[in-house]
PDB file as gemmi writes it, atoms N, CA and C in Angstrom:
CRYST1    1.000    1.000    1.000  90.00  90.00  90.00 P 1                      
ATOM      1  N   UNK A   1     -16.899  -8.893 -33.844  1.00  0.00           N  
ATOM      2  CA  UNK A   1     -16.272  -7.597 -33.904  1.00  0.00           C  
ATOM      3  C   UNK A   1     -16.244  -7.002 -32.491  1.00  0.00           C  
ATOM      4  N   UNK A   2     -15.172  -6.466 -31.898  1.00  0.00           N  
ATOM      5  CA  UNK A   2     -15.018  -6.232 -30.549  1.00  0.00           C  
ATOM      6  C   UNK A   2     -15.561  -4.705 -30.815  1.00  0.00           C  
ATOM      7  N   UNK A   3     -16.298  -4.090 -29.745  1.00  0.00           N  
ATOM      8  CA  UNK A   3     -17.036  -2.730 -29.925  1.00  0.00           C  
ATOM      9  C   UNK A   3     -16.985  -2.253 -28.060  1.00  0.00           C  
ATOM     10  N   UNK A   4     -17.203  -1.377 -27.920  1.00  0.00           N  
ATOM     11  CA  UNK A   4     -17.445  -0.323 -26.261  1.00  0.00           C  
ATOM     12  C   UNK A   4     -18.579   0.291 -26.359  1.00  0.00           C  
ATOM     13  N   UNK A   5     -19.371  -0.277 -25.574  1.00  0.00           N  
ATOM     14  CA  UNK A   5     -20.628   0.652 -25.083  1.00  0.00           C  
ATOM     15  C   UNK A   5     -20.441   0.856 -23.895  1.00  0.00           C  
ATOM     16  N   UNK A   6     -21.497   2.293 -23.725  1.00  0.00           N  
ATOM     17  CA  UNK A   6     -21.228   2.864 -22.299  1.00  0.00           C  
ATOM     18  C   UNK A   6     -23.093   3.087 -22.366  1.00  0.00           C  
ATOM     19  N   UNK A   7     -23.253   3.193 -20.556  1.00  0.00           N  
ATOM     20  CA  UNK A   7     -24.817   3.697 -20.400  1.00  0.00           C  
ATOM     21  C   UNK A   7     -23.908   4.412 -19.613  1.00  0.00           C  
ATOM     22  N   UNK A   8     -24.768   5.693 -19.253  1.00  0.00           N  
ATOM     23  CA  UNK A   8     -24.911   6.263 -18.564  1.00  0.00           C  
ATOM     24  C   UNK A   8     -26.132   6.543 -17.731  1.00  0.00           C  
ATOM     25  N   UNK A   9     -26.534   6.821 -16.777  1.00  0.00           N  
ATOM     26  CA  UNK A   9     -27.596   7.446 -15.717  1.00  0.00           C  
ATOM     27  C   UNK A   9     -27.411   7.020 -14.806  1.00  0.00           C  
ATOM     28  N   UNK A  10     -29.068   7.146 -13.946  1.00  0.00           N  
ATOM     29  CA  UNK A  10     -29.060   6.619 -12.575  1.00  0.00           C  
ATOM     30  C   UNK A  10     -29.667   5.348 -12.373  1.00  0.00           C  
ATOM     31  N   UNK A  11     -29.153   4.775 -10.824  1.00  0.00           N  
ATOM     32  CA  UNK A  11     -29.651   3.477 -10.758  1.00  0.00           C  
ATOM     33  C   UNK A  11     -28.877   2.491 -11.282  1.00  0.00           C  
ATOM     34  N   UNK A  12     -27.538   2.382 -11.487  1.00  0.00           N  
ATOM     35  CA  UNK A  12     -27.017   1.610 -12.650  1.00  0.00           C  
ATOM     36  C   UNK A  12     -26.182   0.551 -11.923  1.00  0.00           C  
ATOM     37  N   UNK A  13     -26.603   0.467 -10.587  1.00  0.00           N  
ATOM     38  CA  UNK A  13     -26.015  -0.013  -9.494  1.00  0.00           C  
ATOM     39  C   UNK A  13     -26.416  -2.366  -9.985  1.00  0.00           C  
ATOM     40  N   UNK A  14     -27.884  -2.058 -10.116  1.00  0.00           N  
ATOM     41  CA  UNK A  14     -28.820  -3.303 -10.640  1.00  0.00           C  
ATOM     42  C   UNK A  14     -27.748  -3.650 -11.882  1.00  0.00           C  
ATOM     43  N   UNK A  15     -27.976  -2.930 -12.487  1.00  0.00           N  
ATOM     44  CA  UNK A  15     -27.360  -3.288 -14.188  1.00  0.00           C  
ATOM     45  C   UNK A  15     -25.883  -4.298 -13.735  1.00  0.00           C  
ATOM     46  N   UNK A  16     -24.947  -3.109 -13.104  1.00  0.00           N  
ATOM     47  CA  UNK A  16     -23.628  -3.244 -12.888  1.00  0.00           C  
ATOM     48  C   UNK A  16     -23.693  -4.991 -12.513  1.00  0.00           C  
ATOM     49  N   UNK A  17     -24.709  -5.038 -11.008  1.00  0.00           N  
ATOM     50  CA  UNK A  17     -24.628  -6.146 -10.673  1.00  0.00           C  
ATOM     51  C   UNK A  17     -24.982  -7.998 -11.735  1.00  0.00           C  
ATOM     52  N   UNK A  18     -25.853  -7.180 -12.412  1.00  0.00           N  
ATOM     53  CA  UNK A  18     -26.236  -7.822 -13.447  1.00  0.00           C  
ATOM     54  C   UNK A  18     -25.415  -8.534 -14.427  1.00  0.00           C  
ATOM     55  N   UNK A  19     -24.893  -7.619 -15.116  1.00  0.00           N  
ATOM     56  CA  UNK A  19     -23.410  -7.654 -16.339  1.00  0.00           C  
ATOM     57  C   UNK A  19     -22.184  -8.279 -15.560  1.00  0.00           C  
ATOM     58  N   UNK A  20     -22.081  -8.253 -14.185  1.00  0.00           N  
ATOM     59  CA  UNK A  20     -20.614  -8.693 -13.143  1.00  0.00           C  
ATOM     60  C   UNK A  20     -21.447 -10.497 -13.176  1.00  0.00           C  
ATOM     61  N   UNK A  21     -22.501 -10.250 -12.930  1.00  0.00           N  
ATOM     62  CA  UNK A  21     -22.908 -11.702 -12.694  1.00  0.00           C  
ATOM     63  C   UNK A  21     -22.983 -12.698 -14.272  1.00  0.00           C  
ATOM     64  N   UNK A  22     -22.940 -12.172 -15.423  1.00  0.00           N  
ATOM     65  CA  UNK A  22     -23.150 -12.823 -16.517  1.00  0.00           C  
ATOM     66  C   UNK A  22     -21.892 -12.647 -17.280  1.00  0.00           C  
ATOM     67  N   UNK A  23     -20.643 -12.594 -16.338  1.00  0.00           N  
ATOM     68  CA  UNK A  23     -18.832 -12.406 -16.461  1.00  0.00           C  
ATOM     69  C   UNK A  23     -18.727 -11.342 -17.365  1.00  0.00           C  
ATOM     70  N   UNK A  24     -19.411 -10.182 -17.506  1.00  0.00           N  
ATOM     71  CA  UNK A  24     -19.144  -9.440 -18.852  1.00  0.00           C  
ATOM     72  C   UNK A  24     -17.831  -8.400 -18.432  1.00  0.00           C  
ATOM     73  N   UNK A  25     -17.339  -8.173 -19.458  1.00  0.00           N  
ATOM     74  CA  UNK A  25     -15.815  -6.895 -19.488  1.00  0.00           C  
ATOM     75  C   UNK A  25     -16.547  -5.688 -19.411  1.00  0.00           C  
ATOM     76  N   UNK A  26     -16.276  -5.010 -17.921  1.00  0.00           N  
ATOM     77  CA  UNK A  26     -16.724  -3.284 -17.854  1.00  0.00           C  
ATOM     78  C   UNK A  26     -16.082  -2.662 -17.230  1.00  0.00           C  
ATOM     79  N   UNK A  27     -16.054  -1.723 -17.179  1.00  0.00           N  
ATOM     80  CA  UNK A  27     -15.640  -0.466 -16.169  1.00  0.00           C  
ATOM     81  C   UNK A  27     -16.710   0.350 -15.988  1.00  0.00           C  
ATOM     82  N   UNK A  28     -16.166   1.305 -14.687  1.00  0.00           N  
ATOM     83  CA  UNK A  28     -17.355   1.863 -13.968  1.00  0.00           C  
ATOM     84  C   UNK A  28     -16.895   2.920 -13.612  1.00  0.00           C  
ATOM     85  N   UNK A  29     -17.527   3.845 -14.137  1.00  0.00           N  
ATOM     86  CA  UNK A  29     -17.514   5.952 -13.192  1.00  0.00           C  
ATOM     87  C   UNK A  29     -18.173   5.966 -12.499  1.00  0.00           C  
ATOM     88  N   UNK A  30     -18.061   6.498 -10.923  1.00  0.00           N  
ATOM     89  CA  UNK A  30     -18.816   6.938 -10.031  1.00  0.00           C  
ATOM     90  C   UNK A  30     -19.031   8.472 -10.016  1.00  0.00           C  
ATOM     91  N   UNK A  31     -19.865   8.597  -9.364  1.00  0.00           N  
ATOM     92  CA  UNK A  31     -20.570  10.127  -9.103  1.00  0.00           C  
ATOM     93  C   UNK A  31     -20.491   9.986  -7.455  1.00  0.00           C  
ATOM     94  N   UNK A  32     -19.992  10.969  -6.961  1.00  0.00           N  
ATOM     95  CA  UNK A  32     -19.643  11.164  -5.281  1.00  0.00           C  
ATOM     96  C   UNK A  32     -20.989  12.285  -4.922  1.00  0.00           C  
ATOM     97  N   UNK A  33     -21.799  11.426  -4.100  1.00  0.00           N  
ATOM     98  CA  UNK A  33     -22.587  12.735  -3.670  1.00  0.00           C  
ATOM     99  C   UNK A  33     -22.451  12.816  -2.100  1.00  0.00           C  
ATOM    100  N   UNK A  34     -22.054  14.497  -2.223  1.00  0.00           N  
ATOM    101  CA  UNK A  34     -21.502  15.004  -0.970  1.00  0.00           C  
ATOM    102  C   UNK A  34     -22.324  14.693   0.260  1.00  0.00           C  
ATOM    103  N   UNK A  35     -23.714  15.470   0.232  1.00  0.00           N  
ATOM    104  CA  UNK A  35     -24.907  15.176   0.812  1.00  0.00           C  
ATOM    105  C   UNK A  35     -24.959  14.116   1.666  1.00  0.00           C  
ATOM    106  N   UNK A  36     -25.132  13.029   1.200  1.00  0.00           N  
ATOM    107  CA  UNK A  36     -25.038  12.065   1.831  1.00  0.00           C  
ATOM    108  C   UNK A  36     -23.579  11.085   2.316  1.00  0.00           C  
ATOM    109  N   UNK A  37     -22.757  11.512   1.647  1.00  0.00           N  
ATOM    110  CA  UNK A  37     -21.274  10.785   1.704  1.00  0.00           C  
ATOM    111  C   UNK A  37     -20.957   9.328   1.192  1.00  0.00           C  
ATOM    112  N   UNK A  38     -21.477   9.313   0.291  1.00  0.00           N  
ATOM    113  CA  UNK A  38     -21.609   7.853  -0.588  1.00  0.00           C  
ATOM    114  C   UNK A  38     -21.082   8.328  -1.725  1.00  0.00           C  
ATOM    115  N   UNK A  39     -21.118   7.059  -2.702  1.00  0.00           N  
ATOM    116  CA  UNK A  39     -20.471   7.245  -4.208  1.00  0.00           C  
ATOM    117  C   UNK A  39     -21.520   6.121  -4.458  1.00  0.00           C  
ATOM    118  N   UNK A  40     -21.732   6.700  -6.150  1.00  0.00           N  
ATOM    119  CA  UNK A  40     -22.691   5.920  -6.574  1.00  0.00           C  
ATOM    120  C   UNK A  40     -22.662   5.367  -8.252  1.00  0.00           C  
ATOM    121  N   UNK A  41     -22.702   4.148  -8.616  1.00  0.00           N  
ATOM    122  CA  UNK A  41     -22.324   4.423 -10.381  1.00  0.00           C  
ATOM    123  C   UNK A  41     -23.047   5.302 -11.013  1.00  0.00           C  
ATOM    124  N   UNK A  42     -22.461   6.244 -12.281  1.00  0.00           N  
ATOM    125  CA  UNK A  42     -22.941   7.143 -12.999  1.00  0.00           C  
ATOM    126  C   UNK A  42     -22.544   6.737 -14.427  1.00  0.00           C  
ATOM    127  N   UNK A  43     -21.952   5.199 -14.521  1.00  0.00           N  
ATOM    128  CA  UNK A  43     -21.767   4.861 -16.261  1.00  0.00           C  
ATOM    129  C   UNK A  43     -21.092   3.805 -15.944  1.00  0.00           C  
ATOM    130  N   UNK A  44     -21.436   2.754 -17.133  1.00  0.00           N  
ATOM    131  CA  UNK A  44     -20.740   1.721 -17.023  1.00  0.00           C  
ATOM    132  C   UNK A  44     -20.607   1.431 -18.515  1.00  0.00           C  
ATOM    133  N   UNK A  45     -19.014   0.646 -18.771  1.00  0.00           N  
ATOM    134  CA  UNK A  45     -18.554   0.589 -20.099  1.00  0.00           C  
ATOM    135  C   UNK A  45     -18.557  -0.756 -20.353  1.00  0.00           C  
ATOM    136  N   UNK A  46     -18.749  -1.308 -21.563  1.00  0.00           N  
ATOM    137  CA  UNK A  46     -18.746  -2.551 -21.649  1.00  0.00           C  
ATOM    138  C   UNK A  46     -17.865  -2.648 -23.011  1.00  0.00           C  
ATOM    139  N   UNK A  47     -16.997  -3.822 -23.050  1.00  0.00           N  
ATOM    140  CA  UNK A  47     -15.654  -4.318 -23.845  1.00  0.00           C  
ATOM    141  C   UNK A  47     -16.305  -5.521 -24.469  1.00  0.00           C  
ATOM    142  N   UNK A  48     -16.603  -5.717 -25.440  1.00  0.00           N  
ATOM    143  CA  UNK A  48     -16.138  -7.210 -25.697  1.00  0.00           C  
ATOM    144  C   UNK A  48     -16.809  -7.229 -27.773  1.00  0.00           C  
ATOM    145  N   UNK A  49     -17.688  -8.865 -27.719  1.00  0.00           N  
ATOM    146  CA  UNK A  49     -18.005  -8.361 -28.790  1.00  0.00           C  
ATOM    147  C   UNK A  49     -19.470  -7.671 -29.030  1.00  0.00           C  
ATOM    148  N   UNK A  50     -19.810  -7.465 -30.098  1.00  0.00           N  
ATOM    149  CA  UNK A  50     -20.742  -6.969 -30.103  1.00  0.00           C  
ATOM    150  C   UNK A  50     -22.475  -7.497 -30.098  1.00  0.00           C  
ATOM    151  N   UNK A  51     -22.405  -8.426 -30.754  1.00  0.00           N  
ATOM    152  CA  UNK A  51     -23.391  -9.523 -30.356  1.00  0.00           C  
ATOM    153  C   UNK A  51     -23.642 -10.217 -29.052  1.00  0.00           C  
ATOM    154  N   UNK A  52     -22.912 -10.417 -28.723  1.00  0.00           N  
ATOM    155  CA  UNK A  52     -22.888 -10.648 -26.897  1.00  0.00           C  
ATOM    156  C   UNK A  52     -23.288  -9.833 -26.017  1.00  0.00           C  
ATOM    157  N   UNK A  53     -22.566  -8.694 -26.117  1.00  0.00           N  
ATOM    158  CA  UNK A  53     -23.020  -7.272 -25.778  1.00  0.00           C  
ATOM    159  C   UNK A  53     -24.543  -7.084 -25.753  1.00  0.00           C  
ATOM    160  N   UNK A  54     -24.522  -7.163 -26.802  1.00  0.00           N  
ATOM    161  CA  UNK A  54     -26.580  -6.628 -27.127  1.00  0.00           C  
ATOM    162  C   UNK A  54     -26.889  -7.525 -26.551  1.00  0.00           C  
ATOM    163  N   UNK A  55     -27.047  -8.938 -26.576  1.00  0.00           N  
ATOM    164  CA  UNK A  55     -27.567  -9.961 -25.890  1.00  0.00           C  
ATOM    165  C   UNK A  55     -27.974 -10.182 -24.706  1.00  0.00           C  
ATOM    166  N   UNK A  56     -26.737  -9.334 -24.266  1.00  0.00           N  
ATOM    167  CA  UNK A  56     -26.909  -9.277 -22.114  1.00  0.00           C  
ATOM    168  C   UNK A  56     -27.663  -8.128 -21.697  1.00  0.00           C  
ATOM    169  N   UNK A  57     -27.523  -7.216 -22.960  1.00  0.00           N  
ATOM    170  CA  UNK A  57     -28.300  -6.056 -22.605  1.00  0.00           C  
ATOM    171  C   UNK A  57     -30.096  -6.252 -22.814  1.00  0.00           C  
ATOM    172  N   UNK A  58     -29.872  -7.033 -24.008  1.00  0.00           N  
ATOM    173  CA  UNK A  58     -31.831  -6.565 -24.488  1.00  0.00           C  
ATOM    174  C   UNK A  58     -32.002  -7.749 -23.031  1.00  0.00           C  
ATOM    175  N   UNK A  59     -31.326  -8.490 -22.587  1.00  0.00           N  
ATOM    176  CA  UNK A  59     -31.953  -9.345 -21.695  1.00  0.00           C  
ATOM    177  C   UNK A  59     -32.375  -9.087 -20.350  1.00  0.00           C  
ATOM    178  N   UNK A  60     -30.991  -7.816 -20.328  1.00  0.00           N  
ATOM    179  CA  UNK A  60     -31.456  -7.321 -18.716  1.00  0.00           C  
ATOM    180  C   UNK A  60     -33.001  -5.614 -18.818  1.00  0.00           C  
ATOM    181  N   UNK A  61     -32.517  -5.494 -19.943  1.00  0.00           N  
ATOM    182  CA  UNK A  61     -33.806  -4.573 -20.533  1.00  0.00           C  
ATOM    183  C   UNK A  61     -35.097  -4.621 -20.783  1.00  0.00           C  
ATOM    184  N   UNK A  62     -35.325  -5.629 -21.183  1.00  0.00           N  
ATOM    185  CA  UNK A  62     -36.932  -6.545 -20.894  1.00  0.00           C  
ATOM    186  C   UNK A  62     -37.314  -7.323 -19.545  1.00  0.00           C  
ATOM    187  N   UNK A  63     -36.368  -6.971 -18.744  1.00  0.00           N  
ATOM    188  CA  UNK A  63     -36.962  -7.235 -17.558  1.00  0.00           C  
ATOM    189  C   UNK A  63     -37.029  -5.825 -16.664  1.00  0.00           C  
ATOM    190  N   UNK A  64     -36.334  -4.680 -17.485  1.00  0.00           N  
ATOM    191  CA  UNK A  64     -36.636  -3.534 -16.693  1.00  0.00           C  
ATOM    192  C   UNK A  64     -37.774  -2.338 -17.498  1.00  0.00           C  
ATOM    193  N   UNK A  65     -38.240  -1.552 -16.868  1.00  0.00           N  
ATOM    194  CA  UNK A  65     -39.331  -0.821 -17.626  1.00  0.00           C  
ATOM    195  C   UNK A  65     -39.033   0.857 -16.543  1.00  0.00           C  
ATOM    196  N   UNK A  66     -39.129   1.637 -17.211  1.00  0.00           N  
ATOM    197  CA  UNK A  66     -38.927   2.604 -16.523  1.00  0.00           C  
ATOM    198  C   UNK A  66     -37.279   3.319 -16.339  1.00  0.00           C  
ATOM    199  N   UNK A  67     -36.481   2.801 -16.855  1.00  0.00           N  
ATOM    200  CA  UNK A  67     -35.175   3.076 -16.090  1.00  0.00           C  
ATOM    201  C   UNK A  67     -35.245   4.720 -17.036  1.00  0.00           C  
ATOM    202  N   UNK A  68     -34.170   5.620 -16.277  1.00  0.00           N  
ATOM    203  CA  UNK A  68     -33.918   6.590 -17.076  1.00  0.00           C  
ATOM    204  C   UNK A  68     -32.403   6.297 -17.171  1.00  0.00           C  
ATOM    205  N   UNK A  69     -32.009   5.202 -18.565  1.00  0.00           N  
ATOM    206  CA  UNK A  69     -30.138   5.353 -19.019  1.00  0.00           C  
ATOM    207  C   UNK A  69     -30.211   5.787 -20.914  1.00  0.00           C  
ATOM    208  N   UNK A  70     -28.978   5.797 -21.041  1.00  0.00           N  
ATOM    209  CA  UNK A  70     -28.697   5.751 -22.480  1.00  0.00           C  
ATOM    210  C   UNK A  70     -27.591   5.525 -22.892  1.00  0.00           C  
ATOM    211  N   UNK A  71     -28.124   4.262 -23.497  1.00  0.00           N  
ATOM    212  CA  UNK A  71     -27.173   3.374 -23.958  1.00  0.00           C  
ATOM    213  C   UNK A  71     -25.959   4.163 -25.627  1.00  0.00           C  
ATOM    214  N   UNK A  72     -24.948   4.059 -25.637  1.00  0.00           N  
ATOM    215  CA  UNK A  72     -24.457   4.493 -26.644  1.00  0.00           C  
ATOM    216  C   UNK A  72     -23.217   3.574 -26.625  1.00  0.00           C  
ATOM    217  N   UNK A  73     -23.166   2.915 -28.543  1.00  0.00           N  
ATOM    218  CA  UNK A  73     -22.362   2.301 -28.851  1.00  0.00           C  
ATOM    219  C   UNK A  73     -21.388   3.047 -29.854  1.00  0.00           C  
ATOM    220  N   UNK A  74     -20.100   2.636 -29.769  1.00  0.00           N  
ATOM    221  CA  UNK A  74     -19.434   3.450 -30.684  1.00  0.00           C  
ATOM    222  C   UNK A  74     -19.545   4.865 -30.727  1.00  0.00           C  
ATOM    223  N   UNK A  75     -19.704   5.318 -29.873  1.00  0.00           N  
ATOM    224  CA  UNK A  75     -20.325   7.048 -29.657  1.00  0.00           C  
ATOM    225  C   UNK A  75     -21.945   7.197 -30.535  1.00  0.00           C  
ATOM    226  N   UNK A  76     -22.430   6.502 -30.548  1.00  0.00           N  
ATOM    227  CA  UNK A  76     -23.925   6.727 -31.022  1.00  0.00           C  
ATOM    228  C   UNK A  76     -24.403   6.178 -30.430  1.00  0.00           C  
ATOM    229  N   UNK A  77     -25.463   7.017 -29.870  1.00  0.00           N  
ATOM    230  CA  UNK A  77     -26.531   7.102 -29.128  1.00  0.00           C  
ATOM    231  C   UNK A  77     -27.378   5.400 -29.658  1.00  0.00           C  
ATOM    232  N   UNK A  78     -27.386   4.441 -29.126  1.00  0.00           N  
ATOM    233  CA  UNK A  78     -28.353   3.281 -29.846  1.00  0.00           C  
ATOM    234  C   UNK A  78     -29.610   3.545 -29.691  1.00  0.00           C  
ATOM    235  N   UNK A  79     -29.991   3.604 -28.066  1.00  0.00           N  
ATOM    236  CA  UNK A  79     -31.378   3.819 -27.371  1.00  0.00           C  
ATOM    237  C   UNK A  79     -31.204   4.328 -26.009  1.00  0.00           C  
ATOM    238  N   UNK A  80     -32.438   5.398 -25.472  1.00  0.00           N  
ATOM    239  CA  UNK A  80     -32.659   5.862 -23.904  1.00  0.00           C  
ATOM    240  C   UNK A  80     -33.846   5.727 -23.770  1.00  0.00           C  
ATOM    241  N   UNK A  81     -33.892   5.205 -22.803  1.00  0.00           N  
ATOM    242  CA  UNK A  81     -35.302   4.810 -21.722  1.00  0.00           C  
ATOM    243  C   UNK A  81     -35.271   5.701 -20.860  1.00  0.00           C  
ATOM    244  N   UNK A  82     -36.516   6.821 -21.061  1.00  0.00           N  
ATOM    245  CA  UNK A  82     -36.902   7.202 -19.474  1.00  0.00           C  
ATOM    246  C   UNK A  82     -37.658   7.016 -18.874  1.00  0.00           C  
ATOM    247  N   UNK A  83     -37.589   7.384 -17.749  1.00  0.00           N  
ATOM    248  CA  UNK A  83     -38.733   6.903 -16.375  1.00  0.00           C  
ATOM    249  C   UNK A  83     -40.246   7.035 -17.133  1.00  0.00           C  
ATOM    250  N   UNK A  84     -40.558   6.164 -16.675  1.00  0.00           N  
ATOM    251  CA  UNK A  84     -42.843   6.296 -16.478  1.00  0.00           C  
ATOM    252  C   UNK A  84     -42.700   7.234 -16.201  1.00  0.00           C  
TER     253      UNK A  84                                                      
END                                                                             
């Protein structure tokens, strides 16, 4: 079943690289911070099916601890991790 999840937060720079490296379908919103003059990801969407999906995720998720994102499939909230 083809489904769209999106995370949102910070740090999502790892993830992005993560999901690009294991060929997955996403798109990406940046957040521009003035301050410094950079752009930075603030959400990333993922296309495909849904079992696959979860798959790449619980995989890159058990190797992270601490992140502050939240994951939402189908517009429901699945799960958010925040920081230690």
């Amino acid at each position: 079943m083809k489904t769209e999840v999106s995370i949102a937060g910070k740090g999502l720079e790892e993830l992005y690289r993560f999901l690009e490296d294991k060929g997955m379908e996403l798109d990406v919103k940046y957040h521009f911070n003035h301050w410094f003059l950079s752009a930075e990801i603030s959400a990333v969407k993922l296309f495909g099916e849904r079992k696959e999906i979860m798959a790449v995720l619980l995989d890159y998720y058990e190797l992270q601890k601490g992140k502050d994102v939240e994951v939402t499939i189908n517009n429901e909230v699945l799960f958010k991790c925040d920081p230690l």
